[in-house]
C-alpha positions as CSV (number, residue, x, y, z in Angstrom):
1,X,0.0,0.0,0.0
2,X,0.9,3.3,-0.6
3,X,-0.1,6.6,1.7
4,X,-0.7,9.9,-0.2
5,X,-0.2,13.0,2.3
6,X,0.6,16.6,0.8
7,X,1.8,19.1,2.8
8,X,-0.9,21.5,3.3
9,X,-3.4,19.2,1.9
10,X,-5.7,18.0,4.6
11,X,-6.6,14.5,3.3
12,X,-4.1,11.5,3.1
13,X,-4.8,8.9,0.1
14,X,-4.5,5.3,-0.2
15,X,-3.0,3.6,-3.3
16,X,-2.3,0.0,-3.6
17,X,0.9,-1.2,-6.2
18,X,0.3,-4.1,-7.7
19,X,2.8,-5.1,-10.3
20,X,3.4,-1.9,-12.3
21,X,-0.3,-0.6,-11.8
22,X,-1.2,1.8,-8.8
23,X,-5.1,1.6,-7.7
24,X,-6.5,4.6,-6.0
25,X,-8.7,2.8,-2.5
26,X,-9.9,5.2,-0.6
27,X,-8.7,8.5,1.3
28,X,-8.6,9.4,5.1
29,X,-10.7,12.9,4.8
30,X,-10.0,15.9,7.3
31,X,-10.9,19.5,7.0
32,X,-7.3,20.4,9.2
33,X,-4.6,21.1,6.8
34,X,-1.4,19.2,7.6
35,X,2.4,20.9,7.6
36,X,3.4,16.9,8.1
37,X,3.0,13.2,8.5
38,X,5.0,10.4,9.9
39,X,4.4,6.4,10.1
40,X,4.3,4.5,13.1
41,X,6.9,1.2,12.4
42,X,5.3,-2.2,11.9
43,X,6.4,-3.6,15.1
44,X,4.4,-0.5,16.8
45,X,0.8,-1.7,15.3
46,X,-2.0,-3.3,17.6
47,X,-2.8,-6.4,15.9
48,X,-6.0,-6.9,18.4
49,X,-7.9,-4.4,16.4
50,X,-6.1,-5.3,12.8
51,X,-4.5,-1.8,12.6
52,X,-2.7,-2.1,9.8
53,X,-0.8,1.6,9.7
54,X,-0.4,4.3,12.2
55,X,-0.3,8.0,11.1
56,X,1.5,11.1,13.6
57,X,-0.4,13.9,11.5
58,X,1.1,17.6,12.5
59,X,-2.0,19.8,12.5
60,X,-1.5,23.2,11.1
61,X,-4.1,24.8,12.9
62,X,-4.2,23.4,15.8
63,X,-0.7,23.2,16.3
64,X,-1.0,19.6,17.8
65,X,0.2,16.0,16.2
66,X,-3.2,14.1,15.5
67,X,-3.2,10.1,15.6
68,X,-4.8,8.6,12.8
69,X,-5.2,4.7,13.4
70,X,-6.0,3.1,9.5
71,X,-7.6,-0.2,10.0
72,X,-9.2,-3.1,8.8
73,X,-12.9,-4.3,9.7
74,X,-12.9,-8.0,10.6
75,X,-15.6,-10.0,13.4
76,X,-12.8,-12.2,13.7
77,X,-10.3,-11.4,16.9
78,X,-7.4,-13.7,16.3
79,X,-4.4,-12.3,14.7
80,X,-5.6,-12.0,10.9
81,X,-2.3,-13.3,9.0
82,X,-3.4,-12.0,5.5
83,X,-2.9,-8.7,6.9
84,X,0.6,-8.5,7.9
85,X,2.9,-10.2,5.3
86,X,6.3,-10.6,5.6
87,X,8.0,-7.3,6.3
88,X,11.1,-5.2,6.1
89,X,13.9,-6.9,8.0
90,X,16.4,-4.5,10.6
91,X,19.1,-6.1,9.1
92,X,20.5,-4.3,5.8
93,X,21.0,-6.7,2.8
94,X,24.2,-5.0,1.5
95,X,27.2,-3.5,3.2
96,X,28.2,-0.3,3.0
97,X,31.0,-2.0,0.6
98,X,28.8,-4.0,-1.3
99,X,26.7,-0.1,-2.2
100,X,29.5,1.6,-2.7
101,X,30.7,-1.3,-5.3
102,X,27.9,-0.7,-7.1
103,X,26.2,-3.8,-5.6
104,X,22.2,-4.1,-5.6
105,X,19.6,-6.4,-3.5
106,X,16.0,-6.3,-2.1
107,X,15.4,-6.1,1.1
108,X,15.7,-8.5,3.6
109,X,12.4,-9.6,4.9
110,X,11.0,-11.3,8.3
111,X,7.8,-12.5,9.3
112,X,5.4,-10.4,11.3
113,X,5.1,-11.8,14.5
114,X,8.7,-13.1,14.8
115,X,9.3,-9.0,14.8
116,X,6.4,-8.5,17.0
117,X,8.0,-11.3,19.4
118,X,11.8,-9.7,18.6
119,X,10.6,-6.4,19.5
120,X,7.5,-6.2,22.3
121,X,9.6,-4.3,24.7
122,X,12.4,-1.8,23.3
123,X,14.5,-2.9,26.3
124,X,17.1,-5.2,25.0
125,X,15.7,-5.1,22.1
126,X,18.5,-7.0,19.2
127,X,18.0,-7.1,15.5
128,X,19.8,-10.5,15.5
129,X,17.0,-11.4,17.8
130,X,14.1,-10.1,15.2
131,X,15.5,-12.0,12.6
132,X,17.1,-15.1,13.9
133,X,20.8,-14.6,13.3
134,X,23.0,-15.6,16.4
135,X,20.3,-17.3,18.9
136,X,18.6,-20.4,18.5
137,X,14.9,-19.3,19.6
138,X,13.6,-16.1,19.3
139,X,13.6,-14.1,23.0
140,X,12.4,-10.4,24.5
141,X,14.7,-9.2,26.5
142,X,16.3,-12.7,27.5
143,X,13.0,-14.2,27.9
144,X,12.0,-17.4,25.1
145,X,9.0,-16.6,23.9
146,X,9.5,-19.6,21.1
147,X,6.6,-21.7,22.5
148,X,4.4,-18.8,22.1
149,X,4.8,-17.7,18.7
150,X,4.6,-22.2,17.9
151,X,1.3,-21.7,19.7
152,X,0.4,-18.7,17.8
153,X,1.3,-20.4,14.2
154,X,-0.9,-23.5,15.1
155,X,-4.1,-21.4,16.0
156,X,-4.2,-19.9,13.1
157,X,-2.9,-23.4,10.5
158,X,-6.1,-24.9,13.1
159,X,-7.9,-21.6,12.1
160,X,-7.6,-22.2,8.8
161,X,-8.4,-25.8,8.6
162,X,-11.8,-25.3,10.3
163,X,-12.6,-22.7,7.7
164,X,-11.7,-24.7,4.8
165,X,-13.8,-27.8,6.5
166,X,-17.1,-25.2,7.0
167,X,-16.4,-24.1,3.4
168,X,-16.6,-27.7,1.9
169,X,-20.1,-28.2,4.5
170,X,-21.2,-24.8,3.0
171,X,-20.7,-26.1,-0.6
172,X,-22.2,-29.5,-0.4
173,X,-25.3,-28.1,1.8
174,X,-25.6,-25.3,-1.7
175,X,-25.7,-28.3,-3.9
176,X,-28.4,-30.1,-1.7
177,X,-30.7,-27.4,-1.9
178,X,-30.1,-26.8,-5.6
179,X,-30.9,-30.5,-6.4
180,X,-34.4,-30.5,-3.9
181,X,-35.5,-26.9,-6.0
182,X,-35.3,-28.5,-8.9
183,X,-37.1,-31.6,-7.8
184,X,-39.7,-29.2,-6.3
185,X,-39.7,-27.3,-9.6
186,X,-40.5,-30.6,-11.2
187,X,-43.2,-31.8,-9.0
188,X,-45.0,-28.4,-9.4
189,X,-44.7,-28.9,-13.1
190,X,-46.3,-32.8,-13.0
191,X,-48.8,-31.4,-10.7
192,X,-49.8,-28.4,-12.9
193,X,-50.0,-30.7,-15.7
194,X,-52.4,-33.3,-13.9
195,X,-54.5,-30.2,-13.0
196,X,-54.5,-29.0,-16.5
197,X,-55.9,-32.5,-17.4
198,X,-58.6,-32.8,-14.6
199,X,-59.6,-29.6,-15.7
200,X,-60.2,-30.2,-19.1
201,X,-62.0,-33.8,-19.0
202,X,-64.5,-31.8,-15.9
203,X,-64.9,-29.0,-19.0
204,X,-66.0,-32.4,-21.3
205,X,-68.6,-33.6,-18.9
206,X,-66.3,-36.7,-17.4
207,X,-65.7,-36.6,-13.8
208,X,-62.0,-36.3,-12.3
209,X,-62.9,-39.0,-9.9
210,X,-63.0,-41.2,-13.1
211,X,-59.4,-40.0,-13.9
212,X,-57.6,-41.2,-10.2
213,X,-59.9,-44.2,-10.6
């Protein structure tokens, strides 16, 4: 995603890159002109309430710094993994050597909640720690928090199976009902018919008792 704020405008944009095509989403609206913005870092987020970007807005007018939470909508309350792909990594994938030689690479990455788990308190804070070089398990502030983040994983691979399983139910209950309207939709035709035929022998003086007879 990309976030549009102009200085002095008062309205900050969303675009989304996809390939080499930009989409314009939607726009945060305001009627106080900003002089600034500045983004909160992924590993400051609240994933309880699937924030997925943090804006410090300077207001002009005001002369205050206005927090603007962007977030998405979801019933669910469980960490929603689609949200948060991998992100940038605190480790820099060239040396200042390797840059200066002309060298080029894209950036390191690491998964979302191993830098949530790397970095929950600043204190002792390593970015060894946030991407696994130089310890075995991952660990706040000499604490392994290893067995949580396992947890964490298997909720949501559990999560995910139960959806795919209620899916599947959901498909094969459709595909019931389908079948039983269009047996309904058949008897309603063979009774219409046999109506159509009672009617027309009572028209011709022959009783429809005769018919079922």
């Amino acid at each position: 995603l990309i976030y549009l704020a102009g200085k002095g405008d008062a309205n900050i944009r969303f675009f989304e890159l996809s390939g080499d095509n930009i989409h314009y989403l939607n726009q945060y609206m305001s009627a106080d002109a900003q002089r600034g913005v500045g983004m909160m870092p992924k590993r400051g987020l609240d994933t309880s309430i699937n924030e997925i970007a943090r804006v410090y807005k300077l207001n002009v007018a005001k002369k205050l710094v206005s927090v603007v939470p962007l977030k998405v909508s979801r019933q669910s309350k469980t960490f929603a993994e689609d949200l948060y792909p991998d992100t940038a990594d605190y480790n820099a994938a060239l040396t200042a050597e390797d840059f200066i030689g002309g060298k080029n690479a894209l950036p390191k990455t690491v998964k979302f909640l191993d830098l949530l788990g790397a970095s929950a308190t600043s204190k002792g804070f390593s970015a060894a720690a946030a991407s696994g070089e130089g310890a075995a398990v991952e660990q706040t502030n000499g604490v392994d928090n290893s067995a949580e983040l396992a947890a964490l994983r298997k909720e949501i691979e559990n999560l995910k199976v139960a959806v795919s399983d209620k899916e599947a139910a959901l498909t094969a209950k459709d595909s019931t009902i389908s079948e039983l309207k269009e047996e309904n939709s058949s008897l309603k035709g063979q009774l219409k018919a046999t109506e159509e035929e009672i009617a027309e022998l009572q028209k011709n003086g022959i009783d429809g008792s005769a018919v079922s007879e």
